[in-house]
mmCIF file as Biopython writes it, N, C-alpha, C and O atoms, coordinates in Angstrom:
data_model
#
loop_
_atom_site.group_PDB
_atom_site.id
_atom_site.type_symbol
_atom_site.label_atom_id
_atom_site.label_alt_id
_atom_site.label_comp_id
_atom_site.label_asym_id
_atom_site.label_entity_id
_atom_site.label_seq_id
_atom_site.pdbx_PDB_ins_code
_atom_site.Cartn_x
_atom_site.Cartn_y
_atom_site.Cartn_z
_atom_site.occupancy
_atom_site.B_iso_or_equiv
_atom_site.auth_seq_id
_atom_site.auth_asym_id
_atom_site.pdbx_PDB_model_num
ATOM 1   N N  . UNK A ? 1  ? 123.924 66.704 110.543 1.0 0.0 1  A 1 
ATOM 2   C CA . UNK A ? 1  ? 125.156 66.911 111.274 1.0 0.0 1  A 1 
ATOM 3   C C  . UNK A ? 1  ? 125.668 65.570 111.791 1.0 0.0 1  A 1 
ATOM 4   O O  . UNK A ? 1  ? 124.944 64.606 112.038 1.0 0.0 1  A 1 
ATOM 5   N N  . UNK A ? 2  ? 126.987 65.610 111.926 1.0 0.0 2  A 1 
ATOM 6   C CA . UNK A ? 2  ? 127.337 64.555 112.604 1.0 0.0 2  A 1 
ATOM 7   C C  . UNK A ? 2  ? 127.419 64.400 114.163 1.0 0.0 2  A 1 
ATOM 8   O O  . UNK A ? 2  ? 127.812 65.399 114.766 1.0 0.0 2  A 1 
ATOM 9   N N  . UNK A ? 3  ? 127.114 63.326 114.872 1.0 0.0 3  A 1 
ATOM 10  C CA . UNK A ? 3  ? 127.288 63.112 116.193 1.0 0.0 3  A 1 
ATOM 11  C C  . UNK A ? 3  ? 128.816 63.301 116.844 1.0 0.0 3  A 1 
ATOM 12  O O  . UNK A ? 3  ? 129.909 63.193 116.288 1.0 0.0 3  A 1 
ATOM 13  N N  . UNK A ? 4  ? 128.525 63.583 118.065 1.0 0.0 4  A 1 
ATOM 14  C CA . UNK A ? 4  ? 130.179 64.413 118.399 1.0 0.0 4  A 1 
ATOM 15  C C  . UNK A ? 4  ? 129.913 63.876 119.916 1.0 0.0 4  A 1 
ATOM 16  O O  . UNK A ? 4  ? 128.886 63.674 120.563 1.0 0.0 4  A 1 
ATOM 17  N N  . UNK A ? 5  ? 131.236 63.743 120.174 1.0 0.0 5  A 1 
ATOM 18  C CA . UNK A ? 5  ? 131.615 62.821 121.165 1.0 0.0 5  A 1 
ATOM 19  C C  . UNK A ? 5  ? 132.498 61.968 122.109 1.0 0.0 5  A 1 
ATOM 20  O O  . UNK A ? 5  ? 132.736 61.080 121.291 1.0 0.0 5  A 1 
ATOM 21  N N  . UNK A ? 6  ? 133.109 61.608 123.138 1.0 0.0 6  A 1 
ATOM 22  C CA . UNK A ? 6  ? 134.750 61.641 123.000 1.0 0.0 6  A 1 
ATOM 23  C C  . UNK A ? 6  ? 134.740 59.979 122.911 1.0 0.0 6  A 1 
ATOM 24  O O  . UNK A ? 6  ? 134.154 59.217 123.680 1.0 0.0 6  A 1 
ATOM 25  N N  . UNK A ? 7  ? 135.419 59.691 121.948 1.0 0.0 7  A 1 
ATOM 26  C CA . UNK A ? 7  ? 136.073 58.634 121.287 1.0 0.0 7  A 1 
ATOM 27  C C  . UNK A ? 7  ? 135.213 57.847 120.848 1.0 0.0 7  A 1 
ATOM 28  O O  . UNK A ? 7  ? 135.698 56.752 121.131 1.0 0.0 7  A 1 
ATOM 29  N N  . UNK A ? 8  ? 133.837 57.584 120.121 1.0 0.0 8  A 1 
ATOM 30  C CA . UNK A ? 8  ? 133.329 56.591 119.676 1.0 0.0 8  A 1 
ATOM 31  C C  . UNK A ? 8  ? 132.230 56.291 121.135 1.0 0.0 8  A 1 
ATOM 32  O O  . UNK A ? 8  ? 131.470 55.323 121.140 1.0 0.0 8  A 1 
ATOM 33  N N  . UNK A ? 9  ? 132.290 57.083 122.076 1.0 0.0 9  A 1 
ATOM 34  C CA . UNK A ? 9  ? 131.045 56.743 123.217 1.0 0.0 9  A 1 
ATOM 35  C C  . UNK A ? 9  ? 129.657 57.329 122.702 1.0 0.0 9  A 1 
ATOM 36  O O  . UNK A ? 9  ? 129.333 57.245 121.518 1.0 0.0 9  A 1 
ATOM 37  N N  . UNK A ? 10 ? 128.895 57.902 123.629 1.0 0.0 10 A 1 
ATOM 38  C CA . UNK A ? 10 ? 127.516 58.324 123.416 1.0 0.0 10 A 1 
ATOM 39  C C  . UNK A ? 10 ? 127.546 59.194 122.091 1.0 0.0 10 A 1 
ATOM 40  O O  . UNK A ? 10 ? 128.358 60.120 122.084 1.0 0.0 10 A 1 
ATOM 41  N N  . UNK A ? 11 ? 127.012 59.067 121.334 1.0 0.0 11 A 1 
ATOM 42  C CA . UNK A ? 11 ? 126.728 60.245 120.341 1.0 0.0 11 A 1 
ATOM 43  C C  . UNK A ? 11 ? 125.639 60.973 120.956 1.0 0.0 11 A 1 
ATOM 44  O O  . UNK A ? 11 ? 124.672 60.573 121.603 1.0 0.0 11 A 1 
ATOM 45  N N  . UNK A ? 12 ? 126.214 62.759 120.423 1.0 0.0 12 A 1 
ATOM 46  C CA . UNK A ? 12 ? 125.189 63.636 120.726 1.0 0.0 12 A 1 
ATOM 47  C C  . UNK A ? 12 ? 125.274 64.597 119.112 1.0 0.0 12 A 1 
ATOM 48  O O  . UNK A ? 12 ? 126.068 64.600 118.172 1.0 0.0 12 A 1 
ATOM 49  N N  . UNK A ? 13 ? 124.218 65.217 119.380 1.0 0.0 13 A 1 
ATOM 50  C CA . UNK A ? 13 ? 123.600 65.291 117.807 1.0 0.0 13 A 1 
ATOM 51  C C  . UNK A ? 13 ? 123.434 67.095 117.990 1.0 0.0 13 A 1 
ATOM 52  O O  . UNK A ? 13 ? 122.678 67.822 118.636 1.0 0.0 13 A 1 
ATOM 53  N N  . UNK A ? 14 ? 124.288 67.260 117.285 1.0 0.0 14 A 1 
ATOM 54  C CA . UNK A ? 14 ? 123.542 68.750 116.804 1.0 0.0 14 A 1 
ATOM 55  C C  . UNK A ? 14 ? 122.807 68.905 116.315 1.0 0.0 14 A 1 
ATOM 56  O O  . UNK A ? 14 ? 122.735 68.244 115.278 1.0 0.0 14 A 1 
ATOM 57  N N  . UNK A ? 15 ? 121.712 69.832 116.603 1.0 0.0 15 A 1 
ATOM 58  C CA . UNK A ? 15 ? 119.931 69.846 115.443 1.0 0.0 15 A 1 
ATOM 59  C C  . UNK A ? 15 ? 119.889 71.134 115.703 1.0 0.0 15 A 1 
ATOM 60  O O  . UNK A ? 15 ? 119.940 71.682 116.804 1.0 0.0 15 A 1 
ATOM 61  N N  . UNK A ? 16 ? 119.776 71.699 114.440 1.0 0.0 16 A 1 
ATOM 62  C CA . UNK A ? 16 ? 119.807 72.840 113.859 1.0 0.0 16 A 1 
ATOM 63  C C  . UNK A ? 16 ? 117.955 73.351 114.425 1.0 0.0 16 A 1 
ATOM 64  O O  . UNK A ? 16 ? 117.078 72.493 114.328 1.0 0.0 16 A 1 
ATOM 65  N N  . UNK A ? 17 ? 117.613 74.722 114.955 1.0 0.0 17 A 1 
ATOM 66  C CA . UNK A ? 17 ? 116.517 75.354 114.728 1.0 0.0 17 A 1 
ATOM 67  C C  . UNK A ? 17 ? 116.420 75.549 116.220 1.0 0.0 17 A 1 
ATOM 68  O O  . UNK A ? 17 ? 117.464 75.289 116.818 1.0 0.0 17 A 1 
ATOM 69  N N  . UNK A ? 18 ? 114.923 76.138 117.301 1.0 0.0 18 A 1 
ATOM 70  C CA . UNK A ? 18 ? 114.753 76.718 118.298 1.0 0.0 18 A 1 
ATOM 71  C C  . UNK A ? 18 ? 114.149 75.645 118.871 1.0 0.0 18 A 1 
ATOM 72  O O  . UNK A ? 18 ? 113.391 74.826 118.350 1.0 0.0 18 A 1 
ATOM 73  N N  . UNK A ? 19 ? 114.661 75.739 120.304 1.0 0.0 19 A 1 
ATOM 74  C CA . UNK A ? 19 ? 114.605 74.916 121.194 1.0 0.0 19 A 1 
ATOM 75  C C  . UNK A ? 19 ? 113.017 74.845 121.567 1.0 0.0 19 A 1 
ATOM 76  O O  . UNK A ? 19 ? 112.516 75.958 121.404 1.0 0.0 19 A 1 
ATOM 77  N N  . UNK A ? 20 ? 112.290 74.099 121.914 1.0 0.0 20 A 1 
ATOM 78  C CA . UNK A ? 20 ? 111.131 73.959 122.320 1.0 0.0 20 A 1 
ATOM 79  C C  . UNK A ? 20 ? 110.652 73.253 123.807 1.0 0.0 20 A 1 
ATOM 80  O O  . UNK A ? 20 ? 110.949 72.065 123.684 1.0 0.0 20 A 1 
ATOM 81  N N  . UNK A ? 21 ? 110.145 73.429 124.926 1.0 0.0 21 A 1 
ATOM 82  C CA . UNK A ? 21 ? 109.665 72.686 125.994 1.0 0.0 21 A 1 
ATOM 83  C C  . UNK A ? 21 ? 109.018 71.301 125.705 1.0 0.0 21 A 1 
ATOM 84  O O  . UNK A ? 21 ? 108.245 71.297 124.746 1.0 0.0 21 A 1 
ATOM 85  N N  . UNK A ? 22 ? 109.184 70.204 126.320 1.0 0.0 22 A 1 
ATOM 86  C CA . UNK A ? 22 ? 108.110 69.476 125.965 1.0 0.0 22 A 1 
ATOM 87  C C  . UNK A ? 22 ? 107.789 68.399 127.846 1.0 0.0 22 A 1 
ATOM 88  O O  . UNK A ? 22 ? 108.588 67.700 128.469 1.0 0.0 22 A 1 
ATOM 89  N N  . UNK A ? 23 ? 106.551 68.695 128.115 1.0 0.0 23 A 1 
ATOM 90  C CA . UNK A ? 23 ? 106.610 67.862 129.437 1.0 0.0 23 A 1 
ATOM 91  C C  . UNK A ? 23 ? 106.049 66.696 129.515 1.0 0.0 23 A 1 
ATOM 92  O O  . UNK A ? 23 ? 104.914 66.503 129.078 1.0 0.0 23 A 1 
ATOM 93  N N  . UNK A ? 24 ? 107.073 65.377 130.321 1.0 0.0 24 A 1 
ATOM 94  C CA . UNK A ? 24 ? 106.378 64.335 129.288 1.0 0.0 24 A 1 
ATOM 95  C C  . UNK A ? 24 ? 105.997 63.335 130.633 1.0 0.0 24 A 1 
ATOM 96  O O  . UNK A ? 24 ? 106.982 63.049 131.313 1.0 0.0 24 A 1 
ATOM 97  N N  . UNK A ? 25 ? 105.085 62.942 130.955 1.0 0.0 25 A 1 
ATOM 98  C CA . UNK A ? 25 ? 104.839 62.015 132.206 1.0 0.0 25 A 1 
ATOM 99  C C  . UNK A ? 25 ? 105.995 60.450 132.049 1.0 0.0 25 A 1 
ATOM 100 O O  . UNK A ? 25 ? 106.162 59.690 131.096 1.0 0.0 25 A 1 
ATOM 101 N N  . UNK A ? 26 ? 106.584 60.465 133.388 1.0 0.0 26 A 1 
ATOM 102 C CA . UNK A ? 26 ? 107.445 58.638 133.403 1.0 0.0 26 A 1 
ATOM 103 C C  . UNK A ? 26 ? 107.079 58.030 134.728 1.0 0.0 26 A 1 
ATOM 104 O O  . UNK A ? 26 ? 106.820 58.713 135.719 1.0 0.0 26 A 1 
ATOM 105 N N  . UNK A ? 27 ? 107.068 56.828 134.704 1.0 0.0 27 A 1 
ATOM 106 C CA . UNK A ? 27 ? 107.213 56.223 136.028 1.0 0.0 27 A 1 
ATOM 107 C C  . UNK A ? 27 ? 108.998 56.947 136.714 1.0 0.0 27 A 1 
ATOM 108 O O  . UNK A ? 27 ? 110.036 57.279 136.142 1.0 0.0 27 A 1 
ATOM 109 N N  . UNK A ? 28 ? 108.510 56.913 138.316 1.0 0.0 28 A 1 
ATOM 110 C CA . UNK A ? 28 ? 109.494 57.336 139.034 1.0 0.0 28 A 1 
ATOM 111 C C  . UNK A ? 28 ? 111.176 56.846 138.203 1.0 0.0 28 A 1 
ATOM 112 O O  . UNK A ? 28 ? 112.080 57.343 137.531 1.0 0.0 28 A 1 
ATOM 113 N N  . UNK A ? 29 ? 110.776 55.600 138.804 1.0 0.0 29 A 1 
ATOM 114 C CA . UNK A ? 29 ? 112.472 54.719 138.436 1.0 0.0 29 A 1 
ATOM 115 C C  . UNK A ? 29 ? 112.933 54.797 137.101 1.0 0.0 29 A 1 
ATOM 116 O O  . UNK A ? 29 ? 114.079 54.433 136.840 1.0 0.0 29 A 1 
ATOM 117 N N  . UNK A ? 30 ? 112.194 55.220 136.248 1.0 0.0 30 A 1 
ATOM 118 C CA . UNK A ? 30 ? 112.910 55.457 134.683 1.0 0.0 30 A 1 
ATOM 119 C C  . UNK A ? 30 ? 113.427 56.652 135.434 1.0 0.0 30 A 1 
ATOM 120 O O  . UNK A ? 30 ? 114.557 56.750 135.913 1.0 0.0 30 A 1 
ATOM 121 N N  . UNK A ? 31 ? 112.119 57.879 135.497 1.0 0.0 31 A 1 
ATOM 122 C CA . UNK A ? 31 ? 113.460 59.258 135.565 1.0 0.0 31 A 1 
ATOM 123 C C  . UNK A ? 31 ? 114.714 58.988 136.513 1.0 0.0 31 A 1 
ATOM 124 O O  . UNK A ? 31 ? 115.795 59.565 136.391 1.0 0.0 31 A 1 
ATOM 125 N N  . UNK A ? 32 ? 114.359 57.861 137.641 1.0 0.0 32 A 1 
ATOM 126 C CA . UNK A ? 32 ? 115.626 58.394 138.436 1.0 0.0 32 A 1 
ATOM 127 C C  . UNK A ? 32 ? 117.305 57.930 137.739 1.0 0.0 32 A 1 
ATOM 128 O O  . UNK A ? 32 ? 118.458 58.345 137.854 1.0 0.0 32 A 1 
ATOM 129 N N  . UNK A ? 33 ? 116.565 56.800 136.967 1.0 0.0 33 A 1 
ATOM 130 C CA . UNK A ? 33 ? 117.672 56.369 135.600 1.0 0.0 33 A 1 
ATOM 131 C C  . UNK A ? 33 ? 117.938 57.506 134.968 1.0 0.0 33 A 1 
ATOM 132 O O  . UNK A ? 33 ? 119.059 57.815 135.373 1.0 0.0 33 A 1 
ATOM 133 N N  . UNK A ? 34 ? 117.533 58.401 134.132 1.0 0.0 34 A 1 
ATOM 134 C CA . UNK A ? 34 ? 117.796 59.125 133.627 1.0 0.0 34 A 1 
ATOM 135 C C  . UNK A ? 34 ? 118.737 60.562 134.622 1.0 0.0 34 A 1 
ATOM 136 O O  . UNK A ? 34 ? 119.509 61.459 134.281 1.0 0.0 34 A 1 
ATOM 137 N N  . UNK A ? 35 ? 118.383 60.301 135.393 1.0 0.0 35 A 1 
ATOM 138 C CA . UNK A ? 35 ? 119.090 61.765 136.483 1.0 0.0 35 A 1 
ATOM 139 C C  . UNK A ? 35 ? 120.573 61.068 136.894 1.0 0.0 35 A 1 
ATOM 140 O O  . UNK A ? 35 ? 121.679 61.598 137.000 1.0 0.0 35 A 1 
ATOM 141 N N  . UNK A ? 36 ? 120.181 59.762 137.071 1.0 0.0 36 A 1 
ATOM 142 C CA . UNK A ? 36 ? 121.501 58.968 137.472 1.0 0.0 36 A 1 
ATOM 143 C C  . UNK A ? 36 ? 122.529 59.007 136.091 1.0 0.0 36 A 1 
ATOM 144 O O  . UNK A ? 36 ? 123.683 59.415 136.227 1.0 0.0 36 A 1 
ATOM 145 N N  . UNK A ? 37 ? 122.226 58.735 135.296 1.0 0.0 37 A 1 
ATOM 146 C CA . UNK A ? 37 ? 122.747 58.333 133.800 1.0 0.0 37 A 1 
ATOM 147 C C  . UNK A ? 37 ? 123.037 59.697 133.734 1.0 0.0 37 A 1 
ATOM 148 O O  . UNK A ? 37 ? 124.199 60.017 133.980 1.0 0.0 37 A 1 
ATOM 149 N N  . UNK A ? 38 ? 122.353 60.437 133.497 1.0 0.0 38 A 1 
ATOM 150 C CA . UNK A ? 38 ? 122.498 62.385 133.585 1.0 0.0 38 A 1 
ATOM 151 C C  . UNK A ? 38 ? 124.192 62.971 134.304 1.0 0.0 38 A 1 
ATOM 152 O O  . UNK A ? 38 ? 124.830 63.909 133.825 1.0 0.0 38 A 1 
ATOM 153 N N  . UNK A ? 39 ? 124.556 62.280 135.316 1.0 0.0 39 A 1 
ATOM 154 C CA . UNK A ? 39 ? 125.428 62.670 136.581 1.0 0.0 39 A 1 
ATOM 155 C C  . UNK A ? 39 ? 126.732 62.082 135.886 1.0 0.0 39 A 1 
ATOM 156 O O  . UNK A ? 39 ? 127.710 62.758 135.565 1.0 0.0 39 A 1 
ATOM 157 N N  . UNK A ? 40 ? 126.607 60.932 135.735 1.0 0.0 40 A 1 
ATOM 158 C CA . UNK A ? 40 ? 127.445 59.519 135.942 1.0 0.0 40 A 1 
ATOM 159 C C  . UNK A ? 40 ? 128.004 60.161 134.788 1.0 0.0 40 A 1 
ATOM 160 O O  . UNK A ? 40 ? 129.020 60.847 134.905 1.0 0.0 40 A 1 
ATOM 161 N N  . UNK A ? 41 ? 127.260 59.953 133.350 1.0 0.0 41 A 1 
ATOM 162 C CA . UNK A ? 41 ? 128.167 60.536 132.377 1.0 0.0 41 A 1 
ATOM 163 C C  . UNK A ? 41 ? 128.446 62.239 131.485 1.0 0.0 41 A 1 
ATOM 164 O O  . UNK A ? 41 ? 128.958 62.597 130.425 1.0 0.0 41 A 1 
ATOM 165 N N  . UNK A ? 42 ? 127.692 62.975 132.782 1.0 0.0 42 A 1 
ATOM 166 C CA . UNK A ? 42 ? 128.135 64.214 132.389 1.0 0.0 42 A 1 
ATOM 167 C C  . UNK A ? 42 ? 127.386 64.623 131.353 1.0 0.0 42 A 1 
ATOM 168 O O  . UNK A ? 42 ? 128.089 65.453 130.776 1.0 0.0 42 A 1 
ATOM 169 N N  . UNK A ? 43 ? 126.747 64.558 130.997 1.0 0.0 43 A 1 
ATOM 170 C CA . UNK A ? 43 ? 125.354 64.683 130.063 1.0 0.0 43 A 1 
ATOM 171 C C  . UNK A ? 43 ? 124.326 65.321 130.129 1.0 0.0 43 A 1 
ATOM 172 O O  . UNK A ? 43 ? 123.501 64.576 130.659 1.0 0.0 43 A 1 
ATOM 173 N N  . UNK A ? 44 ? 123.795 66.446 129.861 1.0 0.0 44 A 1 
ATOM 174 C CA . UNK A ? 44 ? 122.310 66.764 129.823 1.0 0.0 44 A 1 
ATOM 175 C C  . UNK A ? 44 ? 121.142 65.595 129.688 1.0 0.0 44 A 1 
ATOM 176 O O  . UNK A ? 44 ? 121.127 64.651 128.897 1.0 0.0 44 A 1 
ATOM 177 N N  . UNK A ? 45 ? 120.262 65.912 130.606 1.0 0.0 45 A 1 
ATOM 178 C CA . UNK A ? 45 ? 119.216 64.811 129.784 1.0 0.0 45 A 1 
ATOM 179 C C  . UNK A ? 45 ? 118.019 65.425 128.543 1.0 0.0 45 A 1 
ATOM 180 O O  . UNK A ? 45 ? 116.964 64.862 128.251 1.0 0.0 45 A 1 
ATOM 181 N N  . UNK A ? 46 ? 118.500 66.606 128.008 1.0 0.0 46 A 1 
ATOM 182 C CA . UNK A ? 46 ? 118.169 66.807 126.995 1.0 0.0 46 A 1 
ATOM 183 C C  . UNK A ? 46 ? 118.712 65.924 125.568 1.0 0.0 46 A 1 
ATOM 184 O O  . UNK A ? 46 ? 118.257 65.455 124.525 1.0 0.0 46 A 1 
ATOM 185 N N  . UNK A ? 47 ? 120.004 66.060 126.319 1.0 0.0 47 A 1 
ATOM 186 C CA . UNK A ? 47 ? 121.360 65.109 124.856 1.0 0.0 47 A 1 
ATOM 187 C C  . UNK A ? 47 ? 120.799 63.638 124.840 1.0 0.0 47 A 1 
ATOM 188 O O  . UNK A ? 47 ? 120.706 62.919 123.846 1.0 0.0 47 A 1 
ATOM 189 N N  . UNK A ? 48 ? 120.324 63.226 126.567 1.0 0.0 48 A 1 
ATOM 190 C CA . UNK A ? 48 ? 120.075 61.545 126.577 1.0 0.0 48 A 1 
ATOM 191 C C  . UNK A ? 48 ? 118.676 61.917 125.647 1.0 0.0 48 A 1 
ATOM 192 O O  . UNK A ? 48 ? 118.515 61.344 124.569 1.0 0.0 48 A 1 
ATOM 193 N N  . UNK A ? 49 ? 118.116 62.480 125.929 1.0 0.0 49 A 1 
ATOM 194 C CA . UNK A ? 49 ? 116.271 62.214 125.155 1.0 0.0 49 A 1 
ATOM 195 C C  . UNK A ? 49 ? 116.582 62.020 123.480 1.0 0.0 49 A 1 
ATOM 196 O O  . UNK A ? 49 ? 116.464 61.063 122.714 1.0 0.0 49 A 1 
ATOM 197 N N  . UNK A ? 50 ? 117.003 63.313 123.334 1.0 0.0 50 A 1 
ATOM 198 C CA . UNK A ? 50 ? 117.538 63.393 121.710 1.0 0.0 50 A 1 
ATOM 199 C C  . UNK A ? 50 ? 118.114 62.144 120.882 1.0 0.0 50 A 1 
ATOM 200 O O  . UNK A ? 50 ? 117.731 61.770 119.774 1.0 0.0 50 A 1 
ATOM 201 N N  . UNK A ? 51 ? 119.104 61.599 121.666 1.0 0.0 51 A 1 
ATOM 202 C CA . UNK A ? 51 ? 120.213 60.593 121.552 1.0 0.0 51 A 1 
ATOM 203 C C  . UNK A ? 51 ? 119.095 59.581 121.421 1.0 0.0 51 A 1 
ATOM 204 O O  . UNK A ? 51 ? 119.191 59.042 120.319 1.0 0.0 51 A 1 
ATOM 205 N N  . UNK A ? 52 ? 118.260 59.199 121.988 1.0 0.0 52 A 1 
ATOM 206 C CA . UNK A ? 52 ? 117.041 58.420 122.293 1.0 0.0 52 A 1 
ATOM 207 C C  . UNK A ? 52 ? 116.098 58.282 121.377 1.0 0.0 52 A 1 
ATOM 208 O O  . UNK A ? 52 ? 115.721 57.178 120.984 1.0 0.0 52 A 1 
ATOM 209 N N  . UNK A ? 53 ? 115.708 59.214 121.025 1.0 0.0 53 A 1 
ATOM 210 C CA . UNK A ? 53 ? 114.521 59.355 120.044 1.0 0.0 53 A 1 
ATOM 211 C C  . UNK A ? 53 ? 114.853 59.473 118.200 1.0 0.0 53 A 1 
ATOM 212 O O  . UNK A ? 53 ? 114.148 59.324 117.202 1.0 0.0 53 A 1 
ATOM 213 N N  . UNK A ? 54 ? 116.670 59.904 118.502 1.0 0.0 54 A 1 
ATOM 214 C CA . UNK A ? 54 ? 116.677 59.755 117.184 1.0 0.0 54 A 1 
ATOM 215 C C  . UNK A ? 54 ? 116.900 57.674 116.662 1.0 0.0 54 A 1 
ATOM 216 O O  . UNK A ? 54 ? 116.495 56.885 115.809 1.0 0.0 54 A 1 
ATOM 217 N N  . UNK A ? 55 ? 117.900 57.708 118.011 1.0 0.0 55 A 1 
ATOM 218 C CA . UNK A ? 55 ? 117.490 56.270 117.495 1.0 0.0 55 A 1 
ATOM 219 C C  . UNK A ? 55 ? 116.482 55.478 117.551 1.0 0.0 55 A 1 
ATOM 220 O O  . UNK A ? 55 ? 116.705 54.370 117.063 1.0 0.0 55 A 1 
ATOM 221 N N  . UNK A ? 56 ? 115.530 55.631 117.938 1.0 0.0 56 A 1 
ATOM 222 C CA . UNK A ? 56 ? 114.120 55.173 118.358 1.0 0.0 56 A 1 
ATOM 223 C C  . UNK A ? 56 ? 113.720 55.273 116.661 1.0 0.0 56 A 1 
ATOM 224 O O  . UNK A ? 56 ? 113.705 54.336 115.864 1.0 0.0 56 A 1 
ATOM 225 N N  . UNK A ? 57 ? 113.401 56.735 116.393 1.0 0.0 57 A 1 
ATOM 226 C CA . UNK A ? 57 ? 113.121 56.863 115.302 1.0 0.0 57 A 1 
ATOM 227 C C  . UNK A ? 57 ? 113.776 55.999 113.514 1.0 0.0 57 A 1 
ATOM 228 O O  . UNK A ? 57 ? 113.231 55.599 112.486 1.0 0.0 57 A 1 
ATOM 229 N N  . UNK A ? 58 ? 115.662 56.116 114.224 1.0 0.0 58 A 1 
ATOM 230 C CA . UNK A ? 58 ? 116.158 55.337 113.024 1.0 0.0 58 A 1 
ATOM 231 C C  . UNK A ? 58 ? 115.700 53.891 112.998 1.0 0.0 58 A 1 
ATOM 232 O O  . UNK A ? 58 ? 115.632 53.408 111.867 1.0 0.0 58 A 1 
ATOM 233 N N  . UNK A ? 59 ? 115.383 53.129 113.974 1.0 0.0 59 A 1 
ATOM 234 C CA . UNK A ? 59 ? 114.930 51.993 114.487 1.0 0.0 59 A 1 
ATOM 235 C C  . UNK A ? 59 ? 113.629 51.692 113.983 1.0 0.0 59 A 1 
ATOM 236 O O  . UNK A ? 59 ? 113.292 50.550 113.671 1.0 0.0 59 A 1 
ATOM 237 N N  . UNK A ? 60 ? 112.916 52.662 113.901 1.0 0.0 60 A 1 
ATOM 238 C CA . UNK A ? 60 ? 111.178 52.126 113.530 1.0 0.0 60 A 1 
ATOM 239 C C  . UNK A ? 60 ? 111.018 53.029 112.274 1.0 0.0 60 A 1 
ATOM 240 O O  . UNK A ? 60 ? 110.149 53.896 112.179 1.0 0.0 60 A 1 
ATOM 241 N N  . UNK A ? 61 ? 111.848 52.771 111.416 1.0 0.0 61 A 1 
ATOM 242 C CA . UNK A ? 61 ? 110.875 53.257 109.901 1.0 0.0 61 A 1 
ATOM 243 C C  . UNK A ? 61 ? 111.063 54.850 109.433 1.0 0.0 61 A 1 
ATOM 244 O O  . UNK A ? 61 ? 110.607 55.242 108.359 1.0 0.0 61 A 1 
ATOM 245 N N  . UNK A ? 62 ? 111.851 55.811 110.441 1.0 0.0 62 A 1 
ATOM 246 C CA . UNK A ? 62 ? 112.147 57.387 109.959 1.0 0.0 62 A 1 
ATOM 247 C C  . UNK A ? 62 ? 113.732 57.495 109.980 1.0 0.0 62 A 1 
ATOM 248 O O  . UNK A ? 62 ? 114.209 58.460 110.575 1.0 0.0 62 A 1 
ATOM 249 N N  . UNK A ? 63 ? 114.428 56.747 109.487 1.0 0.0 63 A 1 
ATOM 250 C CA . UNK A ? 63 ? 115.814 56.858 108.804 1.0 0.0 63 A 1 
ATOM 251 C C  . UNK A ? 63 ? 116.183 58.039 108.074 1.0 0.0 63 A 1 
ATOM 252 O O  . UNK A ? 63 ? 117.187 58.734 108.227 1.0 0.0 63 A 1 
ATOM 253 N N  . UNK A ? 64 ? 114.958 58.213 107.022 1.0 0.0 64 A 1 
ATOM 254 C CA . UNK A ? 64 ? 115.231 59.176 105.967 1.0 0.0 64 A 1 
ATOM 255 C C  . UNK A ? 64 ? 114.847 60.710 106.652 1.0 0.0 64 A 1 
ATOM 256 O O  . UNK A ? 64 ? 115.543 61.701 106.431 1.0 0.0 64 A 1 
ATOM 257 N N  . UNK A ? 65 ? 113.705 60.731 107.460 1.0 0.0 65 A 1 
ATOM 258 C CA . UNK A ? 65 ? 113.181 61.577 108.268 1.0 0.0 65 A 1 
ATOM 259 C C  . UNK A ? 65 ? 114.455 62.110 109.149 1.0 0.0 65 A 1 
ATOM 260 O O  . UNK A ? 65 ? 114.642 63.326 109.182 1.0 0.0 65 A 1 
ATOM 261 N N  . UNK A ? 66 ? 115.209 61.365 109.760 1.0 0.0 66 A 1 
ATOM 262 C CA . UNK A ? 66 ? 116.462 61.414 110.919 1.0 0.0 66 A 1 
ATOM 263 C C  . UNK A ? 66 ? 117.376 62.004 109.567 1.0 0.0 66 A 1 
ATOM 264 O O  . UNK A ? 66 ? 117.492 63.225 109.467 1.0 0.0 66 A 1 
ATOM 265 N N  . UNK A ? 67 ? 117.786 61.432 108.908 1.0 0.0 67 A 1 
ATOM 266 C CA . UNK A ? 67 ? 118.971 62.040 108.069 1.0 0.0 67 A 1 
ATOM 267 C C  . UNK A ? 67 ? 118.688 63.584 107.299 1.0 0.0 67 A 1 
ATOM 268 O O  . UNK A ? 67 ? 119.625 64.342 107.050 1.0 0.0 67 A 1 
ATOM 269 N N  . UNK A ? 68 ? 117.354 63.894 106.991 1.0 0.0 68 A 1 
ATOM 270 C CA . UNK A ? 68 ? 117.328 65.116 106.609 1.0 0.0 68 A 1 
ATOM 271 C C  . UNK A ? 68 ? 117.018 65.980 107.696 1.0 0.0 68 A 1 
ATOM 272 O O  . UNK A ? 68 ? 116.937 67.159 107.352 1.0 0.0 68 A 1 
ATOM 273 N N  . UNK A ? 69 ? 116.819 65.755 108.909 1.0 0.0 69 A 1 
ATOM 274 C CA . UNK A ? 69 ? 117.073 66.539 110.218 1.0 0.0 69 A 1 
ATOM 275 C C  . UNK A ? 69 ? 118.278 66.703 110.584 1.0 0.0 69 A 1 
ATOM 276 O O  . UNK A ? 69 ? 118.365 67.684 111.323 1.0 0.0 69 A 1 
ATOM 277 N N  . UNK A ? 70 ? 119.394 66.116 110.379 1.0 0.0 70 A 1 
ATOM 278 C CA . UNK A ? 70 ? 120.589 66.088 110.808 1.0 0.0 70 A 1 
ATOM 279 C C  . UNK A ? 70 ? 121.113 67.094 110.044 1.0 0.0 70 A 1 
ATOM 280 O O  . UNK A ? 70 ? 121.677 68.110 110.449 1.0 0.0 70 A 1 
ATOM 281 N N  . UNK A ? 71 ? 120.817 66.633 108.499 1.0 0.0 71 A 1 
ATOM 282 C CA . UNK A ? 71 ? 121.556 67.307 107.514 1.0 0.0 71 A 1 
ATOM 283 C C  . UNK A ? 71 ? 121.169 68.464 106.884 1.0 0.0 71 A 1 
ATOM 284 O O  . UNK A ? 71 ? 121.462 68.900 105.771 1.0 0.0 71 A 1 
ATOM 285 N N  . UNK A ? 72 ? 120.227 69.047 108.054 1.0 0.0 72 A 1 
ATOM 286 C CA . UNK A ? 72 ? 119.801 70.510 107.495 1.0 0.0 72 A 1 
ATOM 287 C C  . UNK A ? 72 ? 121.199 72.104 107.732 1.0 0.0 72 A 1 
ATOM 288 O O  . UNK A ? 72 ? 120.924 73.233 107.325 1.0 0.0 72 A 1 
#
């Protein structure tokens, strides 16, 4: 899928299939970044994690992995 978004800002990613929990330990001041960042731009921090990890992932070596997740 393609990232959707207003005008060329944050991409957020539609991913097809059932939502899953995942609980993940951070130092304080990252999450409070993330709750702040969360507010400021109106965002789930589900969309920031996602948004995060896919580029994390396009970044270190699962490009092809990221594109057939998108494009299911």
């Amino acid at each position: 899928m393609q990232p959707y978004g207003q005008g060329g800002e944050i991409p957020r990613y539609t991913i097809p299939g059932v939502g899953k929990t995942k609980t993940v330990q951070m130092i304080h001041s990252l999450d409070q970044m993330v709750t702040d960042f969360s507010r400021e731009k109106n965002m789930s921090q589900r969309d920031i994690f996602e948004v995060a990890l896919i580029n994390f992932f396009k970044a270190y070596g699962y490009e092809r992995q990221v594109e057939v997740l998108l494009n299911q």
